[in-house]
C-alpha positions in Angstrom: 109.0 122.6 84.5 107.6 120.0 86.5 109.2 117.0 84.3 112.4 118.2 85.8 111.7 119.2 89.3 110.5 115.3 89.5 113.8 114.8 87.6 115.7 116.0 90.1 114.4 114.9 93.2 114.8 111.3 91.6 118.7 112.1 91.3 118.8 113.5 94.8 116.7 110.3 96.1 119.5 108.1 94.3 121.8 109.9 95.7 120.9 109.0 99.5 120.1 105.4 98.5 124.2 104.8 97.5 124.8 106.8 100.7 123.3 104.6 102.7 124.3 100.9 100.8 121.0 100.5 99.2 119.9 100.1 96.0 117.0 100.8 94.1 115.6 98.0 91.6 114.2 98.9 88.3 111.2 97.1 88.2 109.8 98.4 84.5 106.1 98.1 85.2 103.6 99.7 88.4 104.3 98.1 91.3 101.3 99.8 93.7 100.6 97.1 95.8 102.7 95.1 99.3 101.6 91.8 96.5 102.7 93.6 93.8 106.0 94.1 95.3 106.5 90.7 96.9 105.5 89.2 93.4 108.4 91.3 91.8 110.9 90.9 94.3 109.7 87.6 95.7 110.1 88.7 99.4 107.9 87.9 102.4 105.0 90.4 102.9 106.5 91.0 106.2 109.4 92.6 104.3 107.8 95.1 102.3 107.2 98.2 103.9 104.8 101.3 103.4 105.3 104.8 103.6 102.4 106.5 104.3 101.4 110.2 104.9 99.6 111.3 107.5 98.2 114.4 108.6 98.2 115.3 112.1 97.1 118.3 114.4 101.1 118.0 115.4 102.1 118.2 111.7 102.2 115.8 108.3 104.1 112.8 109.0 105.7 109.9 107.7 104.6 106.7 108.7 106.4 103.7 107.9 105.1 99.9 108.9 105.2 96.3 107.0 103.4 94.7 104.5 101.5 92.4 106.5 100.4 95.8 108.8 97.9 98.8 108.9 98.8 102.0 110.5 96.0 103.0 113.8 95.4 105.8 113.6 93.9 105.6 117.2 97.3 104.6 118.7 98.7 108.2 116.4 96.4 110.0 117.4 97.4 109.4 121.4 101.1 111.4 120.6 99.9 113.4 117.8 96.2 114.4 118.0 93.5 114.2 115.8 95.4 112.0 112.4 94.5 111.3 108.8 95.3 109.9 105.6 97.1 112.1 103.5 94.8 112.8 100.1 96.9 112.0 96.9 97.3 115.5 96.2 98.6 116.2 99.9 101.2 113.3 99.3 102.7 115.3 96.5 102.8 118.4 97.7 104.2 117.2 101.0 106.5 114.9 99.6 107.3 115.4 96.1 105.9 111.7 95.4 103.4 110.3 93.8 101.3 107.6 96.1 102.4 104.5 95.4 106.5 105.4 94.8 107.0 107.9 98.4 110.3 106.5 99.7 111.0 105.4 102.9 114.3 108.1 103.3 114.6 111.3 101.7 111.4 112.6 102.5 111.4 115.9 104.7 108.5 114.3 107.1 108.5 113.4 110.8 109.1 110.2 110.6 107.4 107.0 112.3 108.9 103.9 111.9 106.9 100.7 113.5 109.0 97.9 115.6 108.2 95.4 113.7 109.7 96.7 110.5 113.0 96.5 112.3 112.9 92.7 112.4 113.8 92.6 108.9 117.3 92.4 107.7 116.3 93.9 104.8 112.9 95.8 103.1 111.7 97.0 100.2 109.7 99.7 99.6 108.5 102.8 97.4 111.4 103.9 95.2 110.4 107.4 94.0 108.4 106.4 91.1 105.6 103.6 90.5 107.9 101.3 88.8 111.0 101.5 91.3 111.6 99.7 94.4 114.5 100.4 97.2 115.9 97.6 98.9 117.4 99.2 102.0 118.1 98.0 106.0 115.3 99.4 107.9 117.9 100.7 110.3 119.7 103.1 108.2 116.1 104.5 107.5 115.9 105.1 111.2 119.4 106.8 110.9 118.8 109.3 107.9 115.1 110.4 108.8 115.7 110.7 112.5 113.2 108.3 112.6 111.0 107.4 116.0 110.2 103.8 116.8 106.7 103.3 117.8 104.2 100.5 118.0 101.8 102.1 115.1 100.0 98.4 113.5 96.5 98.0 114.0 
């Protein structure tokens, strides 16, 4: 049962990506890490982006920011209250992702996107599963998850 609830959410995620002009690369091995991904893709750090869950007194959110970044949780926590790093488990339920492959669109979270991440033409980031990547323009993720723009780095 589970083999194909993941099953489908992967078709609904590809789905979204050809909505909105991106694509999703087929990388064949774990990609976990922003070197990882840069290695792979050979992009700048700067244009690989993470998707990270956080749990907030306001609700779990989605928090999106570059590969050369770390979320604060201090500058959250002034909008959202008290904030936290999702637990794996957490990430799953309130996703349907494993950590490491949580997409930047698709994912029924408040989103947060940082500034900076909009300085890229393009990014890549988590493509549903460990060993896929989604190269997508950061502003069509701020168009499909309603995203908000906020100054989140460290």
């Amino acid at each position: 049962m589970q083999r194909s609830c993941a099953r489908i959410v992967m078709v609904k995620l590809e789905e979204i990506v050809r909505e909105l002009g991106a694509e999703i690369l087929e990388i064949g091995r774990p990609v976990r890490t922003v070197e990882q991904a840069t290695r792979e893709t050979g992009v700048a750090r700067k244009q690989v982006i993470k998707s990270l869950v956080i749990v907030s007194e306001s609700g779990p959110l989605l928090v999106i920011v570059d590969g050369e970044s770390r979320v604060s949780l201090p500058k959250l926590e002034k909008k959202f209250g008290k904030c936290r790093f999702a637990k794996p488990k957490e990430v799953k339920e309130l996703t349907g992702y494993e950590v490491g492959g949580v997409p930047p669109v698709g994912v029924p979270l408040r989103t947060i996107i940082d500034q900076r991440v909009l300085e890229n033409e393009h990014v890549i980031g988590g493509g549903g599963a460990v060993d896929k990547l989604i190269r997508i323009r950061p502003e069509r993720i701020v168009e499909y998850q309603r995203a908000e723009i906020m100054d989140v780095r460290e």
